[in-house]
N, C-alpha and C positions, 0 to 999 in steps of 0.2 A: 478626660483623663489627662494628666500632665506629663511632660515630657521630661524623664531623670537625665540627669549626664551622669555618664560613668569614668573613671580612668582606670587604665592597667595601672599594674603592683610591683611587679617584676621584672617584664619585660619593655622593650622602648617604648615610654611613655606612648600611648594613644591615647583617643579620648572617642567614647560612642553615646550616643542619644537611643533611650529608650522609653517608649508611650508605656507606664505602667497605672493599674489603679491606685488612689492613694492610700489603700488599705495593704497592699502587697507589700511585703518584705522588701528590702532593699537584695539586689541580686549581689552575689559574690564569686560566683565563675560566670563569663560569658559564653551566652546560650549556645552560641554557634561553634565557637573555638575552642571551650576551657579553659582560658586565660584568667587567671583569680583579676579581679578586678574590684572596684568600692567607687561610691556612688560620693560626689563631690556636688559643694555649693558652691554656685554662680551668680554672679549678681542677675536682676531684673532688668529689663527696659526700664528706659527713662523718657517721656514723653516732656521736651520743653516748650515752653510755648513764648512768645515772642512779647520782651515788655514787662511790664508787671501789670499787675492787677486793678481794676479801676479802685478807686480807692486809697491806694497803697502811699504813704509818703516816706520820701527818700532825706534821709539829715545831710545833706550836702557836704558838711564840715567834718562826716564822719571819713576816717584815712582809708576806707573801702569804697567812698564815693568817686576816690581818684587812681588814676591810673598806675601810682607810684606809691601811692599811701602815705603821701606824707600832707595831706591837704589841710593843717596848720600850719605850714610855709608856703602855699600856694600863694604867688605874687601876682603882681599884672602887669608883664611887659610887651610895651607896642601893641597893646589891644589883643593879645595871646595870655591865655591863663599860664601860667609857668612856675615850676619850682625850683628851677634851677639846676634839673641833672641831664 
């Protein structure tokens, strides 16, 4: 069963986690207190994993390959890649 997040409506913002089945209704008072409340989306986990992918090729020349993004003006001074900022 997956776990909802809810938040209050009215009063100071809170926020509470409840295990519901996925076929139940979304709750709109909280069970324990009465507090009107509505059930909000959260993003997922993100699992990264280190590297890219065997396989994968990188275009070096593209402006995401560098740190600054301008790696059509990347130069080469004193044996340091550089663009100048």
């Amino acid at each position: 069963m997956p776990v909802y997040v809810y938040e209050t409506i009215e009063n100071e913002e809170q926020c509470f986690e409840f295990l519901q089945n996925v076929n139940d209704p979304p709750l709109s008072i909280h069970p324990d207190t009465g507090i009107k409340i509505r059930r909000i989306v959260v993003p997922g986990v993100a699992v990264k994993t280190r590297g890219l992918p065997k396989g994968m090729k990188v275009n070096k020349s593209s402006p995401a390959a560098t740190a600054c993004g301008c790696s059509s003006k990347v130069q080469k001074s004193m044996g340091h890649r550089s663009c100048g900022h």
